[in-house]
mmCIF entry with sequence, helices, sheets and N, C-alpha, C, O atoms, coordinates in Angstrom:
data_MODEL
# 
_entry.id   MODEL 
# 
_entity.id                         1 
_entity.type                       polymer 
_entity.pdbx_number_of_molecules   1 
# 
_entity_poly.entity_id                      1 
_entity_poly.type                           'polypeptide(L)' 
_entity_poly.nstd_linkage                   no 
_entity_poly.nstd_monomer                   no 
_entity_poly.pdbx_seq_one_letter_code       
;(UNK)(UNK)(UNK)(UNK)(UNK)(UNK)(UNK)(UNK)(UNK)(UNK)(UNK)(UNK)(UNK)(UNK)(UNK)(UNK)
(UNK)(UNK)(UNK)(UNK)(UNK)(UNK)(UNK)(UNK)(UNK)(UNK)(UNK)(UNK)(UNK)(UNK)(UNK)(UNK)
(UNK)(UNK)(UNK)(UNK)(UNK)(UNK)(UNK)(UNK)(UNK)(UNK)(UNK)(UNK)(UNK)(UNK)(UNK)(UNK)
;
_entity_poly.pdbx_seq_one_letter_code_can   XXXXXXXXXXXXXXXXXXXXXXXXXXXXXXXXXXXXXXXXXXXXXXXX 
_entity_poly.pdbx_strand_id                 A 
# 
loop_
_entity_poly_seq.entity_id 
_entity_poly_seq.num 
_entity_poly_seq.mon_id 
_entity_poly_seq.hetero 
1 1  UNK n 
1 2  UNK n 
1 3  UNK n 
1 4  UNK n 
1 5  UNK n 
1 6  UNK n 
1 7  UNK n 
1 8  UNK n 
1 9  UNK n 
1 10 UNK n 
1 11 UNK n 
1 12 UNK n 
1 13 UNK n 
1 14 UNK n 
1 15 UNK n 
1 16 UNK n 
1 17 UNK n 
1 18 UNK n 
1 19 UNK n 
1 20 UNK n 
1 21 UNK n 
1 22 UNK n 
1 23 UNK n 
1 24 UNK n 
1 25 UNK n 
1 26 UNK n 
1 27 UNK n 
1 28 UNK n 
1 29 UNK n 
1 30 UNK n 
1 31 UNK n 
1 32 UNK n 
1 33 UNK n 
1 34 UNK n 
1 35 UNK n 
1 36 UNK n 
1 37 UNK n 
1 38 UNK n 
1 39 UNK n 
1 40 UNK n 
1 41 UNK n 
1 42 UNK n 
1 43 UNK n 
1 44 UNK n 
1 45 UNK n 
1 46 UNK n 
1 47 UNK n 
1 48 UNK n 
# 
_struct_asym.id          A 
_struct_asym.entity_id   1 
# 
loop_
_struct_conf.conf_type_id 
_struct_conf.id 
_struct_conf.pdbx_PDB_helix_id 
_struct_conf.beg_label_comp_id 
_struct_conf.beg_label_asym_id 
_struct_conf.beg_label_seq_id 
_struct_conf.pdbx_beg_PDB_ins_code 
_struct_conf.end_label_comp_id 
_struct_conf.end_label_asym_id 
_struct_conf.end_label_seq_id 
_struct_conf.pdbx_end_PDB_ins_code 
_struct_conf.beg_auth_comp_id 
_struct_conf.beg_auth_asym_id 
_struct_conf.beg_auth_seq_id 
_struct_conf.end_auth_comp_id 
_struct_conf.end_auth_asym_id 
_struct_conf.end_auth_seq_id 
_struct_conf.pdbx_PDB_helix_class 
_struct_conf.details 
_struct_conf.pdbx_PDB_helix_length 
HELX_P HELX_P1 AA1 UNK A 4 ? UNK A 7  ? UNK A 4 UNK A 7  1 ? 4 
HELX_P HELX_P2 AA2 UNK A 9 ? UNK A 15 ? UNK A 9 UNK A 15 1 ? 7 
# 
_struct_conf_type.id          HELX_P 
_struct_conf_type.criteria    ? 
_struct_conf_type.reference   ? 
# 
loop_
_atom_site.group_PDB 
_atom_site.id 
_atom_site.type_symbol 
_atom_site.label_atom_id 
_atom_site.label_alt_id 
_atom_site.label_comp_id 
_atom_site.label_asym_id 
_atom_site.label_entity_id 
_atom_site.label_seq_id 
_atom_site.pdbx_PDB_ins_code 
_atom_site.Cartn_x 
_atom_site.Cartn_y 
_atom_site.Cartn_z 
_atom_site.occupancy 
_atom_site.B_iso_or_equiv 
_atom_site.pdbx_formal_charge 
_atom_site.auth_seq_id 
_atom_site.auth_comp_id 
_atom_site.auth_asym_id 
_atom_site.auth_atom_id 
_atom_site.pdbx_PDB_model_num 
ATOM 1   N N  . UNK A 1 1  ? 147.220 104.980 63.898 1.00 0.00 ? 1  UNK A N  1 
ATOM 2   C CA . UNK A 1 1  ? 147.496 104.701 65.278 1.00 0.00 ? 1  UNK A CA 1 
ATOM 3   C C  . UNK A 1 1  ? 146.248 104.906 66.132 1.00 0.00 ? 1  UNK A C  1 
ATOM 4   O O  . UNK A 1 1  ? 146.225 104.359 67.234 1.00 0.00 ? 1  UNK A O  1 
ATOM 5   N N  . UNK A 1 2  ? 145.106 105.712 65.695 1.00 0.00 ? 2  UNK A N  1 
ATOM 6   C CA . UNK A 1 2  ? 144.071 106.315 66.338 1.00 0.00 ? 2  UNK A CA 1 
ATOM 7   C C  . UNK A 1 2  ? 143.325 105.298 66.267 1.00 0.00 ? 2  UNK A C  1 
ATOM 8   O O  . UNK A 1 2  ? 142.515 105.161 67.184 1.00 0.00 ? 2  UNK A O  1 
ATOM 9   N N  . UNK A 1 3  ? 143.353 104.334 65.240 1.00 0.00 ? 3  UNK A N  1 
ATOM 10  C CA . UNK A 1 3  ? 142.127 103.317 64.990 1.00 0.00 ? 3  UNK A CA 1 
ATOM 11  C C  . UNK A 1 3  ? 142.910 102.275 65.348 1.00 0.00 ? 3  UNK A C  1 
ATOM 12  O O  . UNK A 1 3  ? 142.177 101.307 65.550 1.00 0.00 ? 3  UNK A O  1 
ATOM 13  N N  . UNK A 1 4  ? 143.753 102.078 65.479 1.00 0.00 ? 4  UNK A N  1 
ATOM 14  C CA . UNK A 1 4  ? 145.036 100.799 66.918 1.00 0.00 ? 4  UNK A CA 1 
ATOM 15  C C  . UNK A 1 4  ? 144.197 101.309 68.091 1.00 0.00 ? 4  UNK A C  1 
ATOM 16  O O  . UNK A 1 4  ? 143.361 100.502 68.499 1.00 0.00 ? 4  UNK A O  1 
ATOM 17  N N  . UNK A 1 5  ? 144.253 102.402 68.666 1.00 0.00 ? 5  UNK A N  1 
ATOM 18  C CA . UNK A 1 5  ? 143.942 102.306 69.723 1.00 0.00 ? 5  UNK A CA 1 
ATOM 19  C C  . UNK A 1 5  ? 142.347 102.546 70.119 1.00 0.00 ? 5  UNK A C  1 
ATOM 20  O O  . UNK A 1 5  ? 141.785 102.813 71.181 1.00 0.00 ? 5  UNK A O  1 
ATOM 21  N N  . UNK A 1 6  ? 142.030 102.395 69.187 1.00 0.00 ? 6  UNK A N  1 
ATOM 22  C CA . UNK A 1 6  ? 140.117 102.111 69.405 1.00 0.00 ? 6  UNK A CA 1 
ATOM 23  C C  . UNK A 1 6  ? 140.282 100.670 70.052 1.00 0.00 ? 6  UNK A C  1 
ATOM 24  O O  . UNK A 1 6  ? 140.430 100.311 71.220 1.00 0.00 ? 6  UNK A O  1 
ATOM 25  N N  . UNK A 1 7  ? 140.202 99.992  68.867 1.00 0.00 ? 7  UNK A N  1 
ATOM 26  C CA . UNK A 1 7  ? 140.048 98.640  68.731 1.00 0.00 ? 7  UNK A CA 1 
ATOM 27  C C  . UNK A 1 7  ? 140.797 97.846  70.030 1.00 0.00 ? 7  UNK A C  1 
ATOM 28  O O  . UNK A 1 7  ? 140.346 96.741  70.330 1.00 0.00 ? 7  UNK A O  1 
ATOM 29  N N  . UNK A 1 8  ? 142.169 98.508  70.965 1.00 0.00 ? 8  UNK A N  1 
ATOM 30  C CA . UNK A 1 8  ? 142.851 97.750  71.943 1.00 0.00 ? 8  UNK A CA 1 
ATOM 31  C C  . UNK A 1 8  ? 141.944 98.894  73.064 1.00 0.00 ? 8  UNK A C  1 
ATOM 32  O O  . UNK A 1 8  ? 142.134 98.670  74.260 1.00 0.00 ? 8  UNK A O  1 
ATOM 33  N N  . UNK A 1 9  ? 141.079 99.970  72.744 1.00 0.00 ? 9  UNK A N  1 
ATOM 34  C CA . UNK A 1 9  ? 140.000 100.050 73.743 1.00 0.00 ? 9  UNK A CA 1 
ATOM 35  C C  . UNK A 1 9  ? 139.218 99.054  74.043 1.00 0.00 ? 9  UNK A C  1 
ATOM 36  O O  . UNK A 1 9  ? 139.049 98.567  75.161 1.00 0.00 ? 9  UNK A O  1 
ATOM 37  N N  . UNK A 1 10 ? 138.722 98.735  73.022 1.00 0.00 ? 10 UNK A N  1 
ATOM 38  C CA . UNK A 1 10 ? 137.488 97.859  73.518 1.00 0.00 ? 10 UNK A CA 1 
ATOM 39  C C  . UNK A 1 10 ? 137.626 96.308  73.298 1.00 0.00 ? 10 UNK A C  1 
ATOM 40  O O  . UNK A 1 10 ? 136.660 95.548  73.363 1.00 0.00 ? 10 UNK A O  1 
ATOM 41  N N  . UNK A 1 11 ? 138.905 95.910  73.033 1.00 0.00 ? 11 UNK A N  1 
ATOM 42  C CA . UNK A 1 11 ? 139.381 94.566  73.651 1.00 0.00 ? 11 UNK A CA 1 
ATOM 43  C C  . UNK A 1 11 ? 139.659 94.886  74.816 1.00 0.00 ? 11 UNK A C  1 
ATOM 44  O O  . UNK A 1 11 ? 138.912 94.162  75.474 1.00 0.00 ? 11 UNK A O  1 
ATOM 45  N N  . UNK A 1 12 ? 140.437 95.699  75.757 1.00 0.00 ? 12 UNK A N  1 
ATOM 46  C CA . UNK A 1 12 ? 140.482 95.768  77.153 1.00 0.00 ? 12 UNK A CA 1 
ATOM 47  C C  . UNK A 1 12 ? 138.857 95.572  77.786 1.00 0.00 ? 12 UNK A C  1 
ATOM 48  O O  . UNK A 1 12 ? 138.468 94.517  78.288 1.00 0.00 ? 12 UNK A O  1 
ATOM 49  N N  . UNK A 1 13 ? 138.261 96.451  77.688 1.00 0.00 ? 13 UNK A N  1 
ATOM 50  C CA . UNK A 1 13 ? 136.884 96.931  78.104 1.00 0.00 ? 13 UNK A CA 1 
ATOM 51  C C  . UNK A 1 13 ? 136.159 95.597  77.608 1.00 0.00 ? 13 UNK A C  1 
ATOM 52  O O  . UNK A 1 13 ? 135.847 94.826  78.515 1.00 0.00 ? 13 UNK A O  1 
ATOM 53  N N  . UNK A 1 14 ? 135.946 95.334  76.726 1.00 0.00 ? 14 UNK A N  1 
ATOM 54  C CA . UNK A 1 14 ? 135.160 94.308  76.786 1.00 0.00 ? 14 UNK A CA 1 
ATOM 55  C C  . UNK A 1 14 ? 135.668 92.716  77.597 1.00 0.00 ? 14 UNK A C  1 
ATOM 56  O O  . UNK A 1 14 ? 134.827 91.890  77.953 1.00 0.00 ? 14 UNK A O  1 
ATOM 57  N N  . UNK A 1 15 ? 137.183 92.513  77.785 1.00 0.00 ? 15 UNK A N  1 
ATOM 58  C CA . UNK A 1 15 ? 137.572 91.846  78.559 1.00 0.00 ? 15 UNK A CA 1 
ATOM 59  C C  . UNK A 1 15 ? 137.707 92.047  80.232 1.00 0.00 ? 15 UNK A C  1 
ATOM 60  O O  . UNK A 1 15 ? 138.026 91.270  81.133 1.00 0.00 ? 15 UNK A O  1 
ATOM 61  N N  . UNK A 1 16 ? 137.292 93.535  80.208 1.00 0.00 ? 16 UNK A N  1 
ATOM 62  C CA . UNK A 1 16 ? 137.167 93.746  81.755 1.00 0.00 ? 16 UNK A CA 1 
ATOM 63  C C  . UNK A 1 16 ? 138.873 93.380  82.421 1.00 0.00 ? 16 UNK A C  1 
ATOM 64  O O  . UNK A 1 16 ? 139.083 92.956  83.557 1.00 0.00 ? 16 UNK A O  1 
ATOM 65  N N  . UNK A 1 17 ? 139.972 93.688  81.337 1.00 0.00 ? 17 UNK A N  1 
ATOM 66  C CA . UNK A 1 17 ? 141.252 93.607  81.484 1.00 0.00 ? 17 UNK A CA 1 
ATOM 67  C C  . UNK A 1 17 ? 142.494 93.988  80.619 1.00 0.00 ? 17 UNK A C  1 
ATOM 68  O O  . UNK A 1 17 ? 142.330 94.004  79.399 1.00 0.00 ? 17 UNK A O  1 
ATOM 69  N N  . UNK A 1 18 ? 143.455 94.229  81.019 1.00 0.00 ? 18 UNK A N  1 
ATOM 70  C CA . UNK A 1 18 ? 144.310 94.911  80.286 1.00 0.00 ? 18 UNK A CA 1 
ATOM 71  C C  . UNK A 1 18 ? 144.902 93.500  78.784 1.00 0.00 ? 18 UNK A C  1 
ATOM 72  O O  . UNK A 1 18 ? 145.769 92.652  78.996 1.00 0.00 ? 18 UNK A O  1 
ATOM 73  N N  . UNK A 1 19 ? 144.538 93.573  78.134 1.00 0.00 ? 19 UNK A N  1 
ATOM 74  C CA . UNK A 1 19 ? 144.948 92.844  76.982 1.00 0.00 ? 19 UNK A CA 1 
ATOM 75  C C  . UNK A 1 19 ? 145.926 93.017  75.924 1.00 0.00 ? 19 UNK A C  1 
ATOM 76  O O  . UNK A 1 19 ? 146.861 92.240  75.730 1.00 0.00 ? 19 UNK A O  1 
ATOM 77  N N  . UNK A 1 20 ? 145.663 94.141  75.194 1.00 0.00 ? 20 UNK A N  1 
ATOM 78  C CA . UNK A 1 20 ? 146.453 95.098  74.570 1.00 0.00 ? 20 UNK A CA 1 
ATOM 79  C C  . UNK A 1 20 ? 147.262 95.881  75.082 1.00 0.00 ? 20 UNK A C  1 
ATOM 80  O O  . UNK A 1 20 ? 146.867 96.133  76.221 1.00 0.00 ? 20 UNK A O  1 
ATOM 81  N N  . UNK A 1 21 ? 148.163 96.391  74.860 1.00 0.00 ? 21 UNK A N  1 
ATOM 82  C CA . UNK A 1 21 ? 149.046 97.385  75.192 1.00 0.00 ? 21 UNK A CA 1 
ATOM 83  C C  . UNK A 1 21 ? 150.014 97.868  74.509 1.00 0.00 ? 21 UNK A C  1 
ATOM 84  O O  . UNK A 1 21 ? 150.653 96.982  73.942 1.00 0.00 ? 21 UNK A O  1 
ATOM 85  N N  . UNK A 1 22 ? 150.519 99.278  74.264 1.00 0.00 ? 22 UNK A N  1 
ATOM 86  C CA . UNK A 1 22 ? 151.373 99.695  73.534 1.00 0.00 ? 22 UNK A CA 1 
ATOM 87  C C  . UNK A 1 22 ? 152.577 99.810  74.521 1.00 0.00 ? 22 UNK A C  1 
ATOM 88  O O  . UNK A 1 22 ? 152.633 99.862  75.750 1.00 0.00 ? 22 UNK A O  1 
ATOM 89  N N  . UNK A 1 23 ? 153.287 99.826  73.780 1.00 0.00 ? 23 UNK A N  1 
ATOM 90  C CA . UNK A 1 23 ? 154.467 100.384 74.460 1.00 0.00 ? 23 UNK A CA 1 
ATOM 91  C C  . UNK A 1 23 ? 154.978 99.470  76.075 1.00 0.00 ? 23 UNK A C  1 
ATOM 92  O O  . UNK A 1 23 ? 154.301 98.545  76.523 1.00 0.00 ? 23 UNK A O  1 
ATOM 93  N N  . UNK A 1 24 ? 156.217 99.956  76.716 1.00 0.00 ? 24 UNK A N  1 
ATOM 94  C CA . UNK A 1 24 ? 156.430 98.659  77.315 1.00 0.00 ? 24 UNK A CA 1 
ATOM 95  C C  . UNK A 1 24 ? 155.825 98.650  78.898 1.00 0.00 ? 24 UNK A C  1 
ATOM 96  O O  . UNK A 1 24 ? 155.531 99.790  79.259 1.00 0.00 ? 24 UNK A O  1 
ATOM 97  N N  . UNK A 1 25 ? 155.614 97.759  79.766 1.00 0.00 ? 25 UNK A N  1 
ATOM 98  C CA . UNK A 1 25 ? 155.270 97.634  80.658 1.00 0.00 ? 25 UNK A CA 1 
ATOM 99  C C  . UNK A 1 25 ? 155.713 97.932  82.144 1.00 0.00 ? 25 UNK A C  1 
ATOM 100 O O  . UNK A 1 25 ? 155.772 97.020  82.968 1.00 0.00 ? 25 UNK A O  1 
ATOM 101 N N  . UNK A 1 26 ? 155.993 99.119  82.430 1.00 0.00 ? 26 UNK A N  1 
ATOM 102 C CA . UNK A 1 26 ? 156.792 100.060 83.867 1.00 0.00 ? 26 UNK A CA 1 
ATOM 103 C C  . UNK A 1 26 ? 156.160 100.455 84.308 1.00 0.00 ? 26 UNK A C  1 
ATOM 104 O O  . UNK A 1 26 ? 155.367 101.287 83.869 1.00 0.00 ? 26 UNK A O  1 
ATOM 105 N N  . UNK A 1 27 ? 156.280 99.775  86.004 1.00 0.00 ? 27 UNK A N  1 
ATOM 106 C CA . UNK A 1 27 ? 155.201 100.230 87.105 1.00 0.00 ? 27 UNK A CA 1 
ATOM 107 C C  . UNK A 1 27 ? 155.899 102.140 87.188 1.00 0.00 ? 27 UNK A C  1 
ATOM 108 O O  . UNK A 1 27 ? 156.920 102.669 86.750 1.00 0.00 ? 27 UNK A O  1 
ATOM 109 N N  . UNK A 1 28 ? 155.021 102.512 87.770 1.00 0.00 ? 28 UNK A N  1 
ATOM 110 C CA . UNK A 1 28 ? 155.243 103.783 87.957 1.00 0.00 ? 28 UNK A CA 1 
ATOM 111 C C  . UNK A 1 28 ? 156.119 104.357 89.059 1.00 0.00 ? 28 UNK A C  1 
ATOM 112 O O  . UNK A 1 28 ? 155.355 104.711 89.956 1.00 0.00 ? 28 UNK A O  1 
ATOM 113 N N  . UNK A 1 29 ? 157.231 104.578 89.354 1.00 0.00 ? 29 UNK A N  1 
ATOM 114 C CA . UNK A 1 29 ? 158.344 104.343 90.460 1.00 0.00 ? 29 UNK A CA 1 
ATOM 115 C C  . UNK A 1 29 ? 157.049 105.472 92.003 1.00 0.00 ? 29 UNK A C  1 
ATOM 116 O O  . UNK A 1 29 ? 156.620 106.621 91.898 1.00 0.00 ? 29 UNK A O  1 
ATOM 117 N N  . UNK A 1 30 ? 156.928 104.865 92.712 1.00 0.00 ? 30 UNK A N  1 
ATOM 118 C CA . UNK A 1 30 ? 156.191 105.113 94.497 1.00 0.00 ? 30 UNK A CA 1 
ATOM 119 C C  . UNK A 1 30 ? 154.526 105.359 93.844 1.00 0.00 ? 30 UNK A C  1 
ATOM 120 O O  . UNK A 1 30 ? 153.644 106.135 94.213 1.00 0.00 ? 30 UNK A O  1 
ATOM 121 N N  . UNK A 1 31 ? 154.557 104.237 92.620 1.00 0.00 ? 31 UNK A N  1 
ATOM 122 C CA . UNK A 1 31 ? 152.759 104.064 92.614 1.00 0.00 ? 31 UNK A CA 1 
ATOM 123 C C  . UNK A 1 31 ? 152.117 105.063 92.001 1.00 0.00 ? 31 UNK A C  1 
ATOM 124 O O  . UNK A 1 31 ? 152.783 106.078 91.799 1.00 0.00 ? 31 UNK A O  1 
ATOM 125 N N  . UNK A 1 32 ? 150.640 105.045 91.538 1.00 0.00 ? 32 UNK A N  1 
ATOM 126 C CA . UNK A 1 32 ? 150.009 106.177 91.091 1.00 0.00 ? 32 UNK A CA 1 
ATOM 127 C C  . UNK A 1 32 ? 149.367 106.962 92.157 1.00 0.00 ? 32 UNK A C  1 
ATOM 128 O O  . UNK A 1 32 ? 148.560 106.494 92.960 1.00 0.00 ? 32 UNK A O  1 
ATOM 129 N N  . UNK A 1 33 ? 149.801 108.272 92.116 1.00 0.00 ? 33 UNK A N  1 
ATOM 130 C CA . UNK A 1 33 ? 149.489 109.275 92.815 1.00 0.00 ? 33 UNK A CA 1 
ATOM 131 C C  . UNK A 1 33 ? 148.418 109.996 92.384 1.00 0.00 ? 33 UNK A C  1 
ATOM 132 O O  . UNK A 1 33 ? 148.604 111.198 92.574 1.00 0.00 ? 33 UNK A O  1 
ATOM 133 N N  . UNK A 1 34 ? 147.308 109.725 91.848 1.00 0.00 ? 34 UNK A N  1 
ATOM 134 C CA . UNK A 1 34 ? 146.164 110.560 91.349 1.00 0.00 ? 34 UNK A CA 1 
ATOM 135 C C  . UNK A 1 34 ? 146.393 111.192 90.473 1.00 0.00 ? 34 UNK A C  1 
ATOM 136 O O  . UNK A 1 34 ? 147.451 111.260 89.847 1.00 0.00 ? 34 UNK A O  1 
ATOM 137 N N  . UNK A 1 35 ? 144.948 112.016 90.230 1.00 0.00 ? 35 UNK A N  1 
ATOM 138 C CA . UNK A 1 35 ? 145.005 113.495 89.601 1.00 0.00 ? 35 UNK A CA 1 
ATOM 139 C C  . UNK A 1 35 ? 145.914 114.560 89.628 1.00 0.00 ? 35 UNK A C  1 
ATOM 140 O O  . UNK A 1 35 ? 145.870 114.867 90.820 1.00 0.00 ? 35 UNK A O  1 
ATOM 141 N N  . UNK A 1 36 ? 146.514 115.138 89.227 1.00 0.00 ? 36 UNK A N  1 
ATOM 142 C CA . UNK A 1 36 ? 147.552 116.325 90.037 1.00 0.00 ? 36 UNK A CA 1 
ATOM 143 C C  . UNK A 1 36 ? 146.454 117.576 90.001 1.00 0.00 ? 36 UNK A C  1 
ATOM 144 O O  . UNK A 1 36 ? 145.546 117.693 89.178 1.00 0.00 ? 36 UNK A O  1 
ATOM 145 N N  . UNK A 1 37 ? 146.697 118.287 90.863 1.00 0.00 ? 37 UNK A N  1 
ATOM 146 C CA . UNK A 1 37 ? 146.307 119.443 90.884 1.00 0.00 ? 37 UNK A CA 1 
ATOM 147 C C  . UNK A 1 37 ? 146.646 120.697 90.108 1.00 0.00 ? 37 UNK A C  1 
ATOM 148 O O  . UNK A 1 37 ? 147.485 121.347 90.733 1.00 0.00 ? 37 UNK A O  1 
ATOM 149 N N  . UNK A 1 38 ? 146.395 121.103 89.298 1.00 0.00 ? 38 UNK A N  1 
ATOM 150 C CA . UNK A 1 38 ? 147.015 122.558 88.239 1.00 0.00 ? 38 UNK A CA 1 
ATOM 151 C C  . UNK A 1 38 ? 146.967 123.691 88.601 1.00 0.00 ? 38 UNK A C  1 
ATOM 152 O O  . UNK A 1 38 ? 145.772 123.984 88.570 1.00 0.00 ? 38 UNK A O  1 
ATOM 153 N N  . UNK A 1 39 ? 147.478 124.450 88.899 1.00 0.00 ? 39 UNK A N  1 
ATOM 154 C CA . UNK A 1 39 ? 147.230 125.925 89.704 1.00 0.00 ? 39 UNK A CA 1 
ATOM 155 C C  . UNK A 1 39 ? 147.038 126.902 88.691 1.00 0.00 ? 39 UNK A C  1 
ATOM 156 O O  . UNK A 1 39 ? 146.078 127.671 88.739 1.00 0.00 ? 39 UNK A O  1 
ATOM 157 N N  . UNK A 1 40 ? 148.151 126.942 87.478 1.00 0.00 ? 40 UNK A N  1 
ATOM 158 C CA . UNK A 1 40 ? 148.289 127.605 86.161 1.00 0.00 ? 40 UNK A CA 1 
ATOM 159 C C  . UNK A 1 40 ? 147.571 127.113 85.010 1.00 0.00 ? 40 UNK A C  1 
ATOM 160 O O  . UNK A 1 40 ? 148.131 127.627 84.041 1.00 0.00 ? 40 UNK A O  1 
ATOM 161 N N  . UNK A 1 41 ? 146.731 126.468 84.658 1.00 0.00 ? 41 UNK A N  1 
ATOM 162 C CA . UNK A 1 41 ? 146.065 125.825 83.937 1.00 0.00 ? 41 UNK A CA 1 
ATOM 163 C C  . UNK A 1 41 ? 145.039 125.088 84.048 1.00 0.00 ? 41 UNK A C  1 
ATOM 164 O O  . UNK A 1 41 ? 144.927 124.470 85.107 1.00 0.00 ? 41 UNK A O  1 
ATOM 165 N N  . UNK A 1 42 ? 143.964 124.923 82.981 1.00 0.00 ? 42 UNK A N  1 
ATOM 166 C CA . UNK A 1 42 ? 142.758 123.920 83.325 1.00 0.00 ? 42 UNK A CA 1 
ATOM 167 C C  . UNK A 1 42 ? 143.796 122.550 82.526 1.00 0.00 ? 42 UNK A C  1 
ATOM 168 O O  . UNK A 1 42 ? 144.442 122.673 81.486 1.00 0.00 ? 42 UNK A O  1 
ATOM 169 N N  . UNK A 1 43 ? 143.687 121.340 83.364 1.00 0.00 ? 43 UNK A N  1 
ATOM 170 C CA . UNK A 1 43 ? 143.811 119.947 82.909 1.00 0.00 ? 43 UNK A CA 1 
ATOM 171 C C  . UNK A 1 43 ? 143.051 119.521 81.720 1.00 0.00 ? 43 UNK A C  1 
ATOM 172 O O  . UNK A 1 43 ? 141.850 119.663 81.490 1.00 0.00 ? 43 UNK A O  1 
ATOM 173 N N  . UNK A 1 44 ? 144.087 118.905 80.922 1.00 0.00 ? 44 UNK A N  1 
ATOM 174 C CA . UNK A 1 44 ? 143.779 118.332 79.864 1.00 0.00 ? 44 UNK A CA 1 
ATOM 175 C C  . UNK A 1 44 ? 143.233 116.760 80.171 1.00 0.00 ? 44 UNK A C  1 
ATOM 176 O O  . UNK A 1 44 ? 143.690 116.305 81.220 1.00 0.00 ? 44 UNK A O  1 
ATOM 177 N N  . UNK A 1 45 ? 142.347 115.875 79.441 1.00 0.00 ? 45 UNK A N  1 
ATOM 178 C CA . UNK A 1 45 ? 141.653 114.754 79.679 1.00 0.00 ? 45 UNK A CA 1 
ATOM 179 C C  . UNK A 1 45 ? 142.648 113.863 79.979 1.00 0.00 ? 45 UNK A C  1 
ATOM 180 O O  . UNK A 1 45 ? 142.404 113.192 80.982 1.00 0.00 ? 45 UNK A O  1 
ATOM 181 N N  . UNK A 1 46 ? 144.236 113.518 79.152 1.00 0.00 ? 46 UNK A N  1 
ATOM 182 C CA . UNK A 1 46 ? 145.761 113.403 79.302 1.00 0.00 ? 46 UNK A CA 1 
ATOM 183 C C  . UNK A 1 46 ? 145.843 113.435 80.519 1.00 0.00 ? 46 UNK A C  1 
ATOM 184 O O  . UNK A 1 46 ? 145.729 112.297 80.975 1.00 0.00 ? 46 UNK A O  1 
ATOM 185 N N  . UNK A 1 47 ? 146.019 114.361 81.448 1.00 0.00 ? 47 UNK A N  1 
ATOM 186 C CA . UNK A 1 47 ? 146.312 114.433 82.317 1.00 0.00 ? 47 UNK A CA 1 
ATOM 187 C C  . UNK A 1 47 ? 145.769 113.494 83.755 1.00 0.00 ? 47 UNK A C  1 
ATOM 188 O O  . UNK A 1 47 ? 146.279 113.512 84.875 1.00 0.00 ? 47 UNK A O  1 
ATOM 189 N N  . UNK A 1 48 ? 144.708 112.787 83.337 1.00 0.00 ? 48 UNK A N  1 
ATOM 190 C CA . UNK A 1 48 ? 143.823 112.144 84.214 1.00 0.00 ? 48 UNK A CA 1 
ATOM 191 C C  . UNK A 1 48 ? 144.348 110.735 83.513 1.00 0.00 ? 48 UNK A C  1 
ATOM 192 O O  . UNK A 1 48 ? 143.895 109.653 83.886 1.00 0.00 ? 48 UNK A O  1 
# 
């Protein structure tokens, strides 16, 4: 699955667009809201 998602890295990236994709396609219900802020923890790369 790790080397699936290389390869639909850099078909996006090299298309300068979303091409590949896993899993199904749901806007995020009131949009993306950023980074969150962690008070109890340092953020994982995931998290961004």
């Amino acid at each position: 699955m790790e080397y699936l998602s290389v390869i639909a890295d850099r078909l996006n990236t090299s298309h300068g667009q979303t091409l590949l994709h896993f899993g199904p396609w749901v806007d995020i219900p009131g949009g993306y809201a950023g980074a969150k802020i962690a008070f109890n923890r340092i953020p994982d790369a995931e998290d961004f």
